[in-house]
C-alpha positions in Angstrom: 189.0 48.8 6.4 190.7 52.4 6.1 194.8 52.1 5.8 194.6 53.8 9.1 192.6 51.4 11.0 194.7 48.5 9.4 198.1 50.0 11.0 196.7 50.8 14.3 195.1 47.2 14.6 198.3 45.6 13.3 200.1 47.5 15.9 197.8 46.4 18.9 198.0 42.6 17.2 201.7 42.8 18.0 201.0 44.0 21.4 198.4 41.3 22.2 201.7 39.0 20.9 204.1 40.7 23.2 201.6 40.2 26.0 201.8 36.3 25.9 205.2 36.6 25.2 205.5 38.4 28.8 203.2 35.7 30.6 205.9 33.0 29.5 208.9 35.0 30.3 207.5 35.5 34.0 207.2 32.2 34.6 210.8 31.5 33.1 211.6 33.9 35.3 210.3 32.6 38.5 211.2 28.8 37.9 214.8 29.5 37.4 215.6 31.9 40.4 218.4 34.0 39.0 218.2 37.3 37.0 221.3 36.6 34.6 219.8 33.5 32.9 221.1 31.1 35.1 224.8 31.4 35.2 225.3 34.4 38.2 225.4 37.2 35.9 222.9 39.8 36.7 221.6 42.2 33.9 223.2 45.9 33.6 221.0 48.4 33.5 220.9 52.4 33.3 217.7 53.3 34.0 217.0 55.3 37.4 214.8 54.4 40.4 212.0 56.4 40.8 210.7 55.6 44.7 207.3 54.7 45.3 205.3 56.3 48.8 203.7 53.8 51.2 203.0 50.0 51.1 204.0 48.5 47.6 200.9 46.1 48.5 198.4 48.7 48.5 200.5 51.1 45.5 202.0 48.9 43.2 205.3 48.1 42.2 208.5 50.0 42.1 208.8 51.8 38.9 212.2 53.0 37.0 212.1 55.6 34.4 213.5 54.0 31.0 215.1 56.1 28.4 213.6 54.6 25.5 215.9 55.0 22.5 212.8 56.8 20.3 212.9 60.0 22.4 210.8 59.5 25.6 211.1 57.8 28.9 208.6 56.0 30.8 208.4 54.4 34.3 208.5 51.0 34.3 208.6 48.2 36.7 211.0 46.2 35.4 213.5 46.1 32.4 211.1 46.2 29.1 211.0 43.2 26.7 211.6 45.7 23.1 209.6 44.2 20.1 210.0 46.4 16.9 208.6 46.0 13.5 207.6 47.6 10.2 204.3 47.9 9.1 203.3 47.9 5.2 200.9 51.0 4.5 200.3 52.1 1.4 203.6 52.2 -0.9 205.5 52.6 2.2 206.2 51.3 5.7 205.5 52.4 9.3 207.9 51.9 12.3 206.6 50.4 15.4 208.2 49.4 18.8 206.8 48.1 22.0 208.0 48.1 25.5 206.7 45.9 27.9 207.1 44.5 31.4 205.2 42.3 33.9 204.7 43.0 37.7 202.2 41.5 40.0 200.5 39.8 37.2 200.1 43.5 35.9 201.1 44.4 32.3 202.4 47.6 31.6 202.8 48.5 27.8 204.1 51.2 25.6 203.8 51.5 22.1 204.7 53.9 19.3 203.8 53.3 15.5 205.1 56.5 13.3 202.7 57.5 10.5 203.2 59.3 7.4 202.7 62.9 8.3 200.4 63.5 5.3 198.2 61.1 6.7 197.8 62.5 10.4 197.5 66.4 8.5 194.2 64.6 7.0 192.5 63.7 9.4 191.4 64.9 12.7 193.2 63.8 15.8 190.1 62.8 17.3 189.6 60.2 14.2 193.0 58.4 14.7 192.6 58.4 18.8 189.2 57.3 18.3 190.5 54.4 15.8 193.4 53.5 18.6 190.2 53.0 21.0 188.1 51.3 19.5 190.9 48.6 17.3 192.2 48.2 21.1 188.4 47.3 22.5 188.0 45.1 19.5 191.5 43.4 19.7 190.7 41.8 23.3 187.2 41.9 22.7 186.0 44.1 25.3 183.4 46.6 26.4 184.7 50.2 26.7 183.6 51.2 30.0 184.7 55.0 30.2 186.5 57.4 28.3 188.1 61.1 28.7 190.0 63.4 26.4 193.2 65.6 27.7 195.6 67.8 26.4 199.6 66.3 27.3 201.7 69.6 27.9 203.1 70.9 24.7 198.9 70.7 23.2 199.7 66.9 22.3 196.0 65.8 22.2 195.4 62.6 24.2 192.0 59.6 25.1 192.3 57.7 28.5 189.9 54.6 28.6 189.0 51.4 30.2 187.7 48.3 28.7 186.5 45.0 29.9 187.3 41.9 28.7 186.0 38.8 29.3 189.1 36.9 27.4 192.2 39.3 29.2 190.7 41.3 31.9 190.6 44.7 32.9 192.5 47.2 30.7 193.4 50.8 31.1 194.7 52.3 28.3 196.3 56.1 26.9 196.3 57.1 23.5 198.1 60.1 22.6 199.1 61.7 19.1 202.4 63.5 19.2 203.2 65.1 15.9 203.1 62.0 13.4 203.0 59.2 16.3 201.0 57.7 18.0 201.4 56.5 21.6 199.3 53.8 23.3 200.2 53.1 27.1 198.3 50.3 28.9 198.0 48.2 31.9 196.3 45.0 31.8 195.0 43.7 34.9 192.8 40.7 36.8 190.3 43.5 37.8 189.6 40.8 41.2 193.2 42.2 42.8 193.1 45.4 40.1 196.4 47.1 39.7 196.6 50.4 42.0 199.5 51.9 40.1 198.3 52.0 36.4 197.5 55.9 37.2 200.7 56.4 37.9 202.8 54.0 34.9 200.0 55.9 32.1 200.9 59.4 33.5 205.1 58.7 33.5 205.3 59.4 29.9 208.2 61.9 29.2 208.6 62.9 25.7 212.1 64.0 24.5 212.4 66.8 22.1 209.3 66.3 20.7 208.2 67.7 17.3 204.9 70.1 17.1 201.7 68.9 16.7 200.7 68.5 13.2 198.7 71.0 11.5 195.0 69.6 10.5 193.6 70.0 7.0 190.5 71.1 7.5 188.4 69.3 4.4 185.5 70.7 2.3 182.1 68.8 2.6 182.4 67.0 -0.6 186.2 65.8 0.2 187.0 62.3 0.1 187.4 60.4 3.2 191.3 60.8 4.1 191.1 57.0 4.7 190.9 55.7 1.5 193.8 58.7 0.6 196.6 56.2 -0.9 199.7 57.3 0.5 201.9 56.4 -2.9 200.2 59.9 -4.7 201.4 63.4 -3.7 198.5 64.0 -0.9 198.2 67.7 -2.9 197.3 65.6 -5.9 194.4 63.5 -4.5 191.8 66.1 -4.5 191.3 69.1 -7.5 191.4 72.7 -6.6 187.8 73.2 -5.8 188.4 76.5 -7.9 190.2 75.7 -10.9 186.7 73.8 -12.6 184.8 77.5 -12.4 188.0 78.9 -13.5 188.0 77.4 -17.1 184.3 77.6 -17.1 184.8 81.5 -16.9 188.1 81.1 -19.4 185.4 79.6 -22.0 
């Protein structure tokens, strides 16, 4: 498996763990009637309300935006359980962090994992979204349903998708690269009662000073696949100047 696919399916592992880790806090939640753990304190929070229109039965829940300490903000219906951790990849390590809450038996999820610039530069955004997909689909062993590629403001290029699963449910899901991370939003859903406002938690991203996309490599025919590039060498190292060969054939 390329070092790529390895990080993106280690970071939907931990999300898959945050997920049941949600499902038990709910129900924590909902036996012991109070919001401050049981002894009358109620949790202080900064985030700001963010007022739904019409029935909450037919729209969804209320959703907050949440000033995620990473540099964006996202609506969410609750406060977030935060999970963070560090990734081996190569001879270095990749930070991720998830935020997730639980309302109406809906999950809504964010996630960010930060690659190593070189390795976004070599490859195209298409091949990492594409991996995010498909590790996703394979991590809750589902059937991916429908797909379509968009463009966030600031030419961040993004895949929205659906999968069935016959383990979890119904998931939609958003994949977007922003510079050198990568951002997966998803809602995960009984898709009997569905959830009515994952459009509107997968469209609340709000990035904060965000760097510019990275510049592509575009690779020669007979390059070697960027996946197997190890991320210890000096990416100008790992393949010759196509030139310098006929170079010292001329020199000779």
């Amino acid at each position: 498996m390329r070092p790529s696919s390895r990080l993106l399916l280690a970071s939907l592992t931990t999300l898959a763990l945050i997920a049941g880790a949600c499902a038990s806090q709910q129900k924590t939640d909902d036996s012991s009637g109070t919001a401050g753990g049981g002894d009358g304190r109620s949790a202080v929070s900064t985030i700001e309300d963010v007022p739904n229109e019409g029935d909450p039965a037919a729209t969804g829940p209320e959703f907050k935006a949440y000033d995620a300490p990473e540099g964006f903000s996202i609506g969410m219906p609750a406060e977030p359980q935060v999970a963070r951790k560090q990734v081996p990849l190569g001879s270095g390590t990749v930070n991720t962090a998830a935020y997730s809450a639980r309302a109406m038996e809906v999950l809504y999820s964010v996630s960010i994992a930060d690659y190593p610039e070189k390795l976004v530069a070599s490859r195209p955004p298409e091949a990492l979204l594409n991996e995010g997909r498909d590790g996703l689909a394979k991590e809750v062993q589902g059937t991916l349903k429908d797909e379509q590629d968009f463009t966030l403001e600031g030419g961040y290029p993004g895949k929205s998708y659906t999968v069935s699963s016959p383990t979890v449910g119904e998931l939609k899901a958003r994949n977007i690269l922003v510079g050198s991370r990568m951002y997966t939003l998803l809602v995960l859903f009984n898709p009997n009662t569905g959830a009515p406002a994952a459009d509107a938690f997968l469209t609340s991203l709000k990035l904060v000073n965000p760097p510019p996309p990275v510049a592509t490599a575009t690779p020669d025919a007979g390059m070697m696949d960027a996946g197997t590039l190890d991320m210890g060498a000096d990416a100008g190292t790992a393949t010759p100047d196509a030139g310098t060969g006929a170079r010292r054939r001329k020199a000779k």
